[in-house]
C-alpha positions in Angstrom: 77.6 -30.4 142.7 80.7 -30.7 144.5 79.7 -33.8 146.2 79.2 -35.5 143.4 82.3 -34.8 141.7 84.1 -35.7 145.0 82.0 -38.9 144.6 83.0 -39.5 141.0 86.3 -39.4 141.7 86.2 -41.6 144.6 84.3 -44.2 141.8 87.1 -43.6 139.4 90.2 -44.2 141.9 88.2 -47.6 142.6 87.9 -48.6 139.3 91.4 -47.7 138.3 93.0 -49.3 141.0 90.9 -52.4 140.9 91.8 -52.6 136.7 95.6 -51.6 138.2 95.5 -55.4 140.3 93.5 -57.2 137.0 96.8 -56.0 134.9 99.1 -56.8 137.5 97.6 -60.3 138.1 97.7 -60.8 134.1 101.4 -59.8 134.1 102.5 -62.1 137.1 100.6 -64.9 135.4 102.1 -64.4 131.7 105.3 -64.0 133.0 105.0 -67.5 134.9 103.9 -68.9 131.9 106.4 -68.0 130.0 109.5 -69.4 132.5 107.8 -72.9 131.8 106.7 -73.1 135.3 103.6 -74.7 136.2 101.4 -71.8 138.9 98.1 -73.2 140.2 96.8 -69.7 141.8 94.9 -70.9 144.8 92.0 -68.4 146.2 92.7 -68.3 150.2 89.8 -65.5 151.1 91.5 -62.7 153.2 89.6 -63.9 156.6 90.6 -67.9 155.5 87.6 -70.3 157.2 90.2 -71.8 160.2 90.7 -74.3 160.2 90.1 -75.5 156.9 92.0 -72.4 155.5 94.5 -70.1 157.8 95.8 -66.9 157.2 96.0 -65.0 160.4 100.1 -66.1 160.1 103.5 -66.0 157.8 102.6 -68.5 155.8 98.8 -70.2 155.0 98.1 -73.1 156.5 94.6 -75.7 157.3 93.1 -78.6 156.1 92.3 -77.5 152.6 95.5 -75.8 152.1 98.0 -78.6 153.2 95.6 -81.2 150.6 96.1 -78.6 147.6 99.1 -78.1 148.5 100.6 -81.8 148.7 98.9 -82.6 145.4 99.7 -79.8 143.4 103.3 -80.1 144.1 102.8 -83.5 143.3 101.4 -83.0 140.1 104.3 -80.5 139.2 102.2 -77.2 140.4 103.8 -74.4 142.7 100.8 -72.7 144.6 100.3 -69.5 144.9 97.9 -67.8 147.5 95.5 -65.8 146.4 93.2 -63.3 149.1 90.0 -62.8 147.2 87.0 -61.3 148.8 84.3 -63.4 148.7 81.7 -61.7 146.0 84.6 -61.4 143.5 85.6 -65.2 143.7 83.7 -67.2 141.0 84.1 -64.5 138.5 87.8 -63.8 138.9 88.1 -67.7 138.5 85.9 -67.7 135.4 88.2 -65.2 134.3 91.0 -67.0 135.0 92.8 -64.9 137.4 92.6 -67.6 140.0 92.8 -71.6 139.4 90.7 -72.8 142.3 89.3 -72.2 145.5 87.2 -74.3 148.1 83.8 -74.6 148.1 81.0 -77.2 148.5 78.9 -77.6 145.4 75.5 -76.8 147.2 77.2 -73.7 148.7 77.7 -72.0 145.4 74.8 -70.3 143.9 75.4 -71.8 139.6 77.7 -75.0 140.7 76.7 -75.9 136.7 79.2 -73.2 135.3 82.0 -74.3 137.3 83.8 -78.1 137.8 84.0 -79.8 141.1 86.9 -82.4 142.4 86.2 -85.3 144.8 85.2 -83.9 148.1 88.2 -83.6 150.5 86.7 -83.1 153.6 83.3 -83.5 155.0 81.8 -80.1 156.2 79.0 -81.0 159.0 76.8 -78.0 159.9 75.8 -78.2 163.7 73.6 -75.9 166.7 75.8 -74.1 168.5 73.7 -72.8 171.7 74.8 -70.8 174.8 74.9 -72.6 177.5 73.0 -69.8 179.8 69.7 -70.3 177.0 69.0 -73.4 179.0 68.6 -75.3 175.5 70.4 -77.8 173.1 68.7 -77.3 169.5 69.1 -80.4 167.2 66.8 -80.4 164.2 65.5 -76.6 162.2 62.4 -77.7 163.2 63.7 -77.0 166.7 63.9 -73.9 165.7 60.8 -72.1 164.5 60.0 -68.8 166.0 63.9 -68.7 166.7 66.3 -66.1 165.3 69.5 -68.0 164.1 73.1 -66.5 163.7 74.4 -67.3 160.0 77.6 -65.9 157.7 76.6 -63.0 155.9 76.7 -64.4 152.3 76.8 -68.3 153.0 73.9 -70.5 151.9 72.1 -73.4 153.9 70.5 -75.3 152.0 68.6 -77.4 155.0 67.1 -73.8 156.7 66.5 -71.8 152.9 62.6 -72.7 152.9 62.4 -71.6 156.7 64.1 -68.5 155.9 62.0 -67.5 153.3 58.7 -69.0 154.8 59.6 -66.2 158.0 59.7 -69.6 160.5 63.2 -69.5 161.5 65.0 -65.8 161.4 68.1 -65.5 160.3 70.9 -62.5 161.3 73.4 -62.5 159.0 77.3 -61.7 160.3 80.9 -61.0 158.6 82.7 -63.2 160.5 82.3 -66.8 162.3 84.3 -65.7 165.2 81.2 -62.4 165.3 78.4 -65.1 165.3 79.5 -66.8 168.6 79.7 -63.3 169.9 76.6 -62.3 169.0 75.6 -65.2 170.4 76.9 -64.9 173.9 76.4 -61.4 174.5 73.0 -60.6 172.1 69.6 -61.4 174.2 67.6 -61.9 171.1 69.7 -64.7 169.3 68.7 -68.7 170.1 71.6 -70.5 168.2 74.2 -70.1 165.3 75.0 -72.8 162.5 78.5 -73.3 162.1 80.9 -76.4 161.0 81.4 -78.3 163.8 84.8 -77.8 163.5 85.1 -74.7 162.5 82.8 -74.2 165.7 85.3 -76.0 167.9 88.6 -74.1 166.2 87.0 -70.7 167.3 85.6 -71.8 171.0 89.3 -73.8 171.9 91.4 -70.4 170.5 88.9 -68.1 172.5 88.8 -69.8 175.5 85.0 -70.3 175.2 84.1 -74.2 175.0 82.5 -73.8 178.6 80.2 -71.1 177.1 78.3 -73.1 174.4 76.5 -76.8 174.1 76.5 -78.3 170.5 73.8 -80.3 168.9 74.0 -84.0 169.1 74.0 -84.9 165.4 74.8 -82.5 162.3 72.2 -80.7 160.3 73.5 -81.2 157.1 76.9 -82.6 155.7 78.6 -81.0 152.4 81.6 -82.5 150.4 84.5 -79.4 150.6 85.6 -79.6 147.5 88.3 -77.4 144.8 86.2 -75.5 142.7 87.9 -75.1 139.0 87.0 -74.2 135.5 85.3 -76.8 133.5 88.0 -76.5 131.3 90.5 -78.0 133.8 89.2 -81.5 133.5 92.4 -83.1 133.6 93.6 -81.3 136.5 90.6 -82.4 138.3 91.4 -86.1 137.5 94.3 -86.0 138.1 93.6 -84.3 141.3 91.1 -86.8 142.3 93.4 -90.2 141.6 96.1 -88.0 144.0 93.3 -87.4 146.6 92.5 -91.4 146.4 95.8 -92.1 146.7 96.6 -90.2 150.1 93.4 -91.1 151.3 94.1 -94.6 150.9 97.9 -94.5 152.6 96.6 -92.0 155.8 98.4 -89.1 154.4 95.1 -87.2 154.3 94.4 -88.7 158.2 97.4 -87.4 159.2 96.7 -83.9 157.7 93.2 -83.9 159.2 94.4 -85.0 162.7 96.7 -81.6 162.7 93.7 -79.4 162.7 90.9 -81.7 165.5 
């Protein structure tokens, strides 16, 4: 009996000081609203995805941040970083307690309740393989009877049916720094699927590029995109003709250029 209480309360002081951060938000938000300034409160996960989004620092930085950033300033928007954990994301932004966040449509699991800008950056899913396996993998069909290294709550659209069918395993991890660890040091693990440059980001800051071979062409290829509310339509136009426009001058090349 006493555990349970001891549980209950535990619940409680979750609940209440989740509900404490909901009014909190709602405040903040109201209160920007009503100074007549424009807030566009921009999810920025509290891992980020490096180096499309960086937060191990003072200030956030990556691809997808600098892009949001330039536009929304350009549209009259101050941004606002926002660190929400992963499974909370695409309700709090129904909810309207964030604006936007990255994502590719065929990553999220109902894209139809949600709107989609142009894609900013191509994401390109690759085989990442340790070099002392003796074997470059380059198509999931490669793969069957294989165990691959994935992100724990990220879909792949390409491997799903060899997940499910049992061909290709999957192990599921927090973190994509973990995976290439996992990789290196677990004997039963044949290859991860990462971003290619995410991949690269990790290896070059850890010192491990001599560790891993990557496959020649990428599996798939996903358009990394701002998810909104469908009721932002005209933001998303408006964020789209900006997009054009800085892909057009090289403003978006020179952005991308930082991070390769």
């Amino acid at each position: 009996m006493k555990h349970s209480k001891h549980q209950g309360l535990k619940a409680f002081s979750r609940r209440s000081a989740f509900t404490f951060f909901l009014l909190f938000f709602f405040l903040s938000s109201s209160a920007a609203s009503e100074s007549g300034r424009k807030i566009f409160h921009f999810n920025i996960s509290p891992d980020g995805y490096p180096p499309y989004m960086i937060v191990d620092q003072e200030a956030p930085s990556g691809i997808m941040w600098d892009v949001v950033t330039l536009i929304s300033e350009r549209m009259g928007y101050t941004i606002v970083a926002k660190k929400i954990p992963r499974k909370r994301v695409d309700q709090m932004l129904l909810d309207g307690y964030i604006d936007g966040t990255s994502r590719a449509i065929e990553w999220t699991h109902e894209p139809e309740s949600f709107l989609f800008t142009d894609p900013v950056v191509d994401i390109q899913e690759v085989f990442f393989t340790p070099k002392h396996n003796g074997e470059t993998y380059h198509s999931p069909e490669d793969l069957f009877s294989k165990t691959v290294v994935t992100h724990l709550g990220y879909l792949y659209p390409e491997l799903e049916p060899h997940f499910e069918s049992g061909a290709i395993k999957r192990f599921d991890v927090p973190r994509e720094r973990d995976m290439f660890n996992f990789l290196l040091h677990g004997d039963r693990f044949d290859a991860a699927v990462v971003d290619v440059l995410v991949g690269k980001w990790i290896l070059r800051n850890e010192g491990l590029q001599e560790h891993f071979t990557v496959s020649s062409g990428s599996m798939s290829s996903y358009g990394y995109r701002v998810m909104l509310r469908k009721e932002n339509q005209s933001f998303a136009d408006e964020f789209n003709a900006q997009l054009a426009r800085i892909r057009k001058n090289g403003e978006l090349d020179a952005i991308l250029a930082n991070y390769r």
